[in-house]
NUTOR-985286 format. One record per atom (N, C-alpha, C): residue in three letters; x, y, z. Coordinates in steps of 0.001 Angstrom, whole numbers, plus 524288, in hexadecimal, padded with zeros to 5 digits. Each point is the difference from the previous one (the first is absolute). Layout:
alaXYZ ...
//
This chain:
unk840D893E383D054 unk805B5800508002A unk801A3805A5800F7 unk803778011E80433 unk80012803BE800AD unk806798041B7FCA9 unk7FF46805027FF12 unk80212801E97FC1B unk805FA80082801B8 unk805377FF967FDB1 unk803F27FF7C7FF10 unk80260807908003B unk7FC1D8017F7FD2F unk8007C806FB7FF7C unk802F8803278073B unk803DD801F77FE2E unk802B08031480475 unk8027B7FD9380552 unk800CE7F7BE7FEB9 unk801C37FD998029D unk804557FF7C8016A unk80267801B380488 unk80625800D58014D unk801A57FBD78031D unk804F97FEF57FD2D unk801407FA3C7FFE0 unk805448026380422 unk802397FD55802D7 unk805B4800F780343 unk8034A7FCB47FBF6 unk8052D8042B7FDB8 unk8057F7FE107FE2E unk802557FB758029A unk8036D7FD577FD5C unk8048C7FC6D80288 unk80386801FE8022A unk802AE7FF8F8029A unk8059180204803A8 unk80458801B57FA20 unk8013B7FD247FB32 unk803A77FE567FC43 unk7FD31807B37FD21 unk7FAF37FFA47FEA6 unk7FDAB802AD7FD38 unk7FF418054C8029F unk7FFA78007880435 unk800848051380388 unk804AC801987FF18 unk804977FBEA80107 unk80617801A7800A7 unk801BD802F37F8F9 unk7FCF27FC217FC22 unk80124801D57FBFA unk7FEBE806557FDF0 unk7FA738015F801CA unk7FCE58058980228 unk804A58039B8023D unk802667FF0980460 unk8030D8037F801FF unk80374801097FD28 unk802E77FD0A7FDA4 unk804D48005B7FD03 unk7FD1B803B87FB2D unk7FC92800817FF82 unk7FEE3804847FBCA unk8006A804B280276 unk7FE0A8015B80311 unk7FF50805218019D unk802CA804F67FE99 unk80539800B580150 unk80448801C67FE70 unk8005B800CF7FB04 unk800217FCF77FBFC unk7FE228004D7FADF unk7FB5C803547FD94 unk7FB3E7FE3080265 unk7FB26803957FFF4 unk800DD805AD80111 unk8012E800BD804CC unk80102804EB80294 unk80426803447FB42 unk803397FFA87FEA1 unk804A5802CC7FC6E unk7FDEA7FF697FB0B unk7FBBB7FF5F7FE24 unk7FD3D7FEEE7FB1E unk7FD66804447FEC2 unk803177FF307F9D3 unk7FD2F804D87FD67 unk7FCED7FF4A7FADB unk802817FB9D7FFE2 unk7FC217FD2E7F9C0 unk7FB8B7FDFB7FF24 unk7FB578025E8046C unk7FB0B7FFC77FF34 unk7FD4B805697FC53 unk7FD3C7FD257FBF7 unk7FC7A8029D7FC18 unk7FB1480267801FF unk7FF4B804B48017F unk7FA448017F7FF6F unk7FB1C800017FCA4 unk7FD7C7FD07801F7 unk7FADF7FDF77FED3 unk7FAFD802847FFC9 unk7FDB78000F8045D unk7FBC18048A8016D unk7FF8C802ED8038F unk801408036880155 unk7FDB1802EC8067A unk8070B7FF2780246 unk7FDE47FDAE802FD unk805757FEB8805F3 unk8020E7F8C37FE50 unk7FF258001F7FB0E unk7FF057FA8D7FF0B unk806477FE277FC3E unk802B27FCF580115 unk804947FF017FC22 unk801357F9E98011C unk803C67FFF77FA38 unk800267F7A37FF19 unk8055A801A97FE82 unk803B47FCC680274 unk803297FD5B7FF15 unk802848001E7F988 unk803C58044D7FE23 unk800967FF517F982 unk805087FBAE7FF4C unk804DE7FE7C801EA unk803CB7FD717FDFB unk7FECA7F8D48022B unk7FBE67FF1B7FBC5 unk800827F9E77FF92 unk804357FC2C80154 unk804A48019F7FD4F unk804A27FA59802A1 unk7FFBB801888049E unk8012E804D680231 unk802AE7FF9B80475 unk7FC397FDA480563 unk7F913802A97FE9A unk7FDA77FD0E80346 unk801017FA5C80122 unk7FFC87FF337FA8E unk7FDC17F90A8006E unk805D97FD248037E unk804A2803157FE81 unk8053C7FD35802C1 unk7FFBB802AB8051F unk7FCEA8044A802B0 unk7FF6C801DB80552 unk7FB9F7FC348029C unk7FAD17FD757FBE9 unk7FB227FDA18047C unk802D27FA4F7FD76 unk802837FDBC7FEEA unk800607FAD480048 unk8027E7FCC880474 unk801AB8017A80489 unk800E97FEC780473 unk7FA327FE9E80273 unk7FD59803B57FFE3 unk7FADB800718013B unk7FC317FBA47FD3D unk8027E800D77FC89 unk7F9027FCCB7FB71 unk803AD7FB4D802C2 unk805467FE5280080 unk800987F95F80079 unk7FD917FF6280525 unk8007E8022B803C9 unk7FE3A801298051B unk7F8487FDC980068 unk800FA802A77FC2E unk7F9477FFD47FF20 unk7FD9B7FA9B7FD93 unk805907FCEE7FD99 unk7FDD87FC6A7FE64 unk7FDEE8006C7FA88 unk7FF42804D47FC97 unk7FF01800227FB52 unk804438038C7FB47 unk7FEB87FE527FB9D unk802A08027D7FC22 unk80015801537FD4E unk7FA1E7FEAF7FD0E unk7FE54800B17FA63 unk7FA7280221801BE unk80012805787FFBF unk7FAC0803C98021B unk80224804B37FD9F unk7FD3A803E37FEE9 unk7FFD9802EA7FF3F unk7FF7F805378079C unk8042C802887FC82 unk8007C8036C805B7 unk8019B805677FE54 unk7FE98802D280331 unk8005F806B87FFEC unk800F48023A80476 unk801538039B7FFBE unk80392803238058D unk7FEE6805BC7FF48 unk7FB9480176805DB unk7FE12805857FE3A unk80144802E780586 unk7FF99804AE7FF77 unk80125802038044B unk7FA86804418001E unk7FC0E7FF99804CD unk7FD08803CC80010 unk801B28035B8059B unk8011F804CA7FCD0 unk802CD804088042C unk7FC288054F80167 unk7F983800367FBDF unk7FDBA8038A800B6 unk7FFFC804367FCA1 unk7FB4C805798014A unk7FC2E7FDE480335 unk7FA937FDC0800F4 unk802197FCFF7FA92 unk7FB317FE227FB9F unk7FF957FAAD803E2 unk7FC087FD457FEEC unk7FFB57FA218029D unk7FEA57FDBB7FAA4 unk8049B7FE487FEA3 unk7FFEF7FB647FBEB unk7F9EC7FA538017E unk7FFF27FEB97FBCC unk7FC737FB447FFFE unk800E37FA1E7FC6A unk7FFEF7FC2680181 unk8018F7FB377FE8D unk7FB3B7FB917FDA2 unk800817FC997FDA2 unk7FBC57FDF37FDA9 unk802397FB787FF1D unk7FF0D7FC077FE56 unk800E77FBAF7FBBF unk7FD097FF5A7FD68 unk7FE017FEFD7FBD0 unk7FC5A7FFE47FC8C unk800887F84C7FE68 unk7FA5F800028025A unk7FF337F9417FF1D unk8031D7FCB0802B4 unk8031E8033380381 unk803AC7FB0F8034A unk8011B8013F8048F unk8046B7FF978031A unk80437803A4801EC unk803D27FEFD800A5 unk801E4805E4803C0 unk806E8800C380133 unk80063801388055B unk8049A7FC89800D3 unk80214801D88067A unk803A4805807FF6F unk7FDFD801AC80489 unk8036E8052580112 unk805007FF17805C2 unk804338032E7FE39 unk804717FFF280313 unk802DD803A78025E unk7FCA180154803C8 unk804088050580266 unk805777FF2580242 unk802FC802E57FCF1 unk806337FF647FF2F unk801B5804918040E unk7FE3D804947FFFC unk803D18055E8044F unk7FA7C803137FEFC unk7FF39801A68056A unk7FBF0804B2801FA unk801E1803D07FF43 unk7FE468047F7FFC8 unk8023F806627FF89 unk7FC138018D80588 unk803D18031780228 unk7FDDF803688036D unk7FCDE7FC5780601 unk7FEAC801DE8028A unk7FF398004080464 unk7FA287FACF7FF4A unk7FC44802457FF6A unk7F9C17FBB97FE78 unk8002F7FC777FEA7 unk7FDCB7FB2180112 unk7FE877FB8C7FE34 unk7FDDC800CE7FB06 unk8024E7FDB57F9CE unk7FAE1802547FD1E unk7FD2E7F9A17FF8F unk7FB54801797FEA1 unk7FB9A7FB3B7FF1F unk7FD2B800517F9C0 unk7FD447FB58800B1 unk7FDC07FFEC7FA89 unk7FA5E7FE828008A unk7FC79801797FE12 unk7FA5F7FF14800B9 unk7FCDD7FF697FB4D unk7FB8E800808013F unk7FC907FD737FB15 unk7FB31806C17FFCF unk7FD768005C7FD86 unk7FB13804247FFC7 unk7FB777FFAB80014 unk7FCE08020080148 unk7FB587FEF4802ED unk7FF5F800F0805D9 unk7FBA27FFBA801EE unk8003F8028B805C2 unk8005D7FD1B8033B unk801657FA62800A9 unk801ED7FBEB80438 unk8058D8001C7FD0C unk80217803628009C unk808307FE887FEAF unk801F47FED78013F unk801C67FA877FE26 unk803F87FBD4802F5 unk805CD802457FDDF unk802008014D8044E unk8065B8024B7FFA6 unk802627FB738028B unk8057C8006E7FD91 unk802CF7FC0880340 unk805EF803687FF1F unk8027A7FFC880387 unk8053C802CF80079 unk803997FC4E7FCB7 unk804B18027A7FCDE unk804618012F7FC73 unk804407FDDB80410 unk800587FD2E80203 unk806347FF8C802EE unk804977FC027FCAE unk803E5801667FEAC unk802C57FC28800FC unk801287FABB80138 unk801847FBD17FC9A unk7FEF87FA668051B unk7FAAB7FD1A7FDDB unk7FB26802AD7FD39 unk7FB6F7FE097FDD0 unk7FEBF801327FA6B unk7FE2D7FBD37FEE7 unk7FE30802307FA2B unk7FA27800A17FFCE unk7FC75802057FC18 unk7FAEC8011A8003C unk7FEF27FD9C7F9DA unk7FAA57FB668016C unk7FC927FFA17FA7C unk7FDC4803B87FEC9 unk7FE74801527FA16 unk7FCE1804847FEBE unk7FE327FC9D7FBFE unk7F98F7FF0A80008 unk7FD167FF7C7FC79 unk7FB748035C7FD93 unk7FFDC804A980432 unk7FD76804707FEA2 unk80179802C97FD8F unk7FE9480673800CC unk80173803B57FD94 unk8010D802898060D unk803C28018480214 unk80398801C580381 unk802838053F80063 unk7FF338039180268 unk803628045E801B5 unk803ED7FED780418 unk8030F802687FF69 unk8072680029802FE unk7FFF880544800F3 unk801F98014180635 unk7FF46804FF80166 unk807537FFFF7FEAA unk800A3806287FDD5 unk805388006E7FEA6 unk8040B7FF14806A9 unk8059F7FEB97FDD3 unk804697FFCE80477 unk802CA7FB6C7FF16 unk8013C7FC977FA5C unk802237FAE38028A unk800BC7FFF67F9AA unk8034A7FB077FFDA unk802EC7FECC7FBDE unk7FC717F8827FD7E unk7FF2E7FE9C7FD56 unk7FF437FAE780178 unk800137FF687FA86 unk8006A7F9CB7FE8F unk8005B7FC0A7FB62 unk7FB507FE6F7FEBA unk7FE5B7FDCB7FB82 unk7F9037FCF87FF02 unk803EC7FBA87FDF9 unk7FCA27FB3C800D5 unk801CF7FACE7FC2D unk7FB0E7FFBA7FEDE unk7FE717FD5C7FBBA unk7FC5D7FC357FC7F unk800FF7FC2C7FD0E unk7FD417FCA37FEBD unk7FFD27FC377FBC4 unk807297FCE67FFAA unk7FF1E7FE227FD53 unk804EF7FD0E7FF16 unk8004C7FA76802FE unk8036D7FDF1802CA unk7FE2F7FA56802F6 unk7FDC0802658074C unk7FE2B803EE7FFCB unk7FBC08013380418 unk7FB0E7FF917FD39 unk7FEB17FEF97FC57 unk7FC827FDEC7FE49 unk7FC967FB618013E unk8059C7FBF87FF07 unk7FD3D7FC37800BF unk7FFBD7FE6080627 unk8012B802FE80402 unk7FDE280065805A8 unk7FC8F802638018D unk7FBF3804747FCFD unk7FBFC805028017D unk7FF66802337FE0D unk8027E8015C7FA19 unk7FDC8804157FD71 unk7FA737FE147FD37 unk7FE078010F7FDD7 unk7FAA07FE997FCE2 unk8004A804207FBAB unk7FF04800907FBC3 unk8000C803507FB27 unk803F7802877FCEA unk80039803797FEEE unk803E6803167FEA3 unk803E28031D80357 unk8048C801E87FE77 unk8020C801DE80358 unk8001A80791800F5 unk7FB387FFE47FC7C unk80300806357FEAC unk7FF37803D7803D9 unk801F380462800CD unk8002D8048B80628 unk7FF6E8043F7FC37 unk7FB5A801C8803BB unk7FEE2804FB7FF94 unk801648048E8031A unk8022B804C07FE9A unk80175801F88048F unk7FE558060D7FE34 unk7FE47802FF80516 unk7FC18806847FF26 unk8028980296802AA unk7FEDE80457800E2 unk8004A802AF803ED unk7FCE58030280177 unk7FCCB8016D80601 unk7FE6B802A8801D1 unk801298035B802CD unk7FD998041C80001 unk801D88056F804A9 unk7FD0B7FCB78051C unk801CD8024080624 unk7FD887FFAD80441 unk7F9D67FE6A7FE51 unk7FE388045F7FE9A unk7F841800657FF61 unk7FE5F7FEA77FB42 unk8034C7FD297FD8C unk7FCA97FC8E7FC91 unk7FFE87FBB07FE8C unk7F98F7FF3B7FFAE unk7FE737F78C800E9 unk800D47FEA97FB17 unk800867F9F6800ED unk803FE7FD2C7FD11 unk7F9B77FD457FD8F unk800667FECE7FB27 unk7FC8F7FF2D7FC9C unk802167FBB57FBC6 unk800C07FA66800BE unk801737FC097FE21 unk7FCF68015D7F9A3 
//
């Protein structure tokens, strides 16, 4: 069976449109918490959850657990699920580059950050900084793909240093 890890799925037309309508919002945002490195989450709870619920209905879900991080650099954050996983959601790019997300080891499967797709992560994952995006887990995505627990791990690395699950 082949692995689910860094699988990019194409958005709905409803769920893209819901994506855009954030942007503007994102962009004029200042209420992200620093974390590690170039790494920050999302601090005012109501207001997210009443900003992504256009989105989560879009998406078809409601009861998940979700977070909203912005990696801006020039650390490369890293992602995990521990015993399960989480889809990732790139919401607004920064800057000019495609950013991507890959795995470690010396065959590195990268897959580009756009907009419009979401990405499984059942690994342990690096995110090159430039983009804004959401995680869902667990909750009634569960009972469609998740397997285990829901919990996220999240690091940070500089450029030159390997990621060590």
């Amino acid at each position: 069976m082949e692995s689910d890890h860094l699988q990019r799925t194409k958005l709905s037309p409803p769920a893209v449109i819901a994506i855009q309508d954030l942007e503007e919002w994102l962009t004029n945002n200042t209420k992200f918490v620093h974390k590690e490195g170039g790494f920050y989450e999302y601090g005012d709870e109501e207001e997210k959850n009443q900003k992504l619920k256009p989105l989560l209905e879009a998406l078809g879900v409601s009861s998940t657990r979700q977070r909203l991080f912005r990696a801006s650099g020039p650390k490369y954050p890293t992602l995990f699920a521990s015993g399960g996983c989480l889809f990732l959601y790139p919401l607004r790019l920064h800057g000019i580059k495609v950013p991507d997300i890959g795995e470690k080891g010396q065959n590195i499967k990268k897959v580009p950050l756009e907009v419009g797709y979401s990405i499984t992560i059942t690994e342990l994952s690096y995110i090159s900084p430039g983009l804004d995006f959401l995680t869902l887990s667990g909750g009634d995505l569960a009972t469609v793909k998740l397997r285990g627990n829901d919990s996220l791990g999240i690091t940070s690395l500089s450029p030159t240093t390997k990621a060590t699950p």
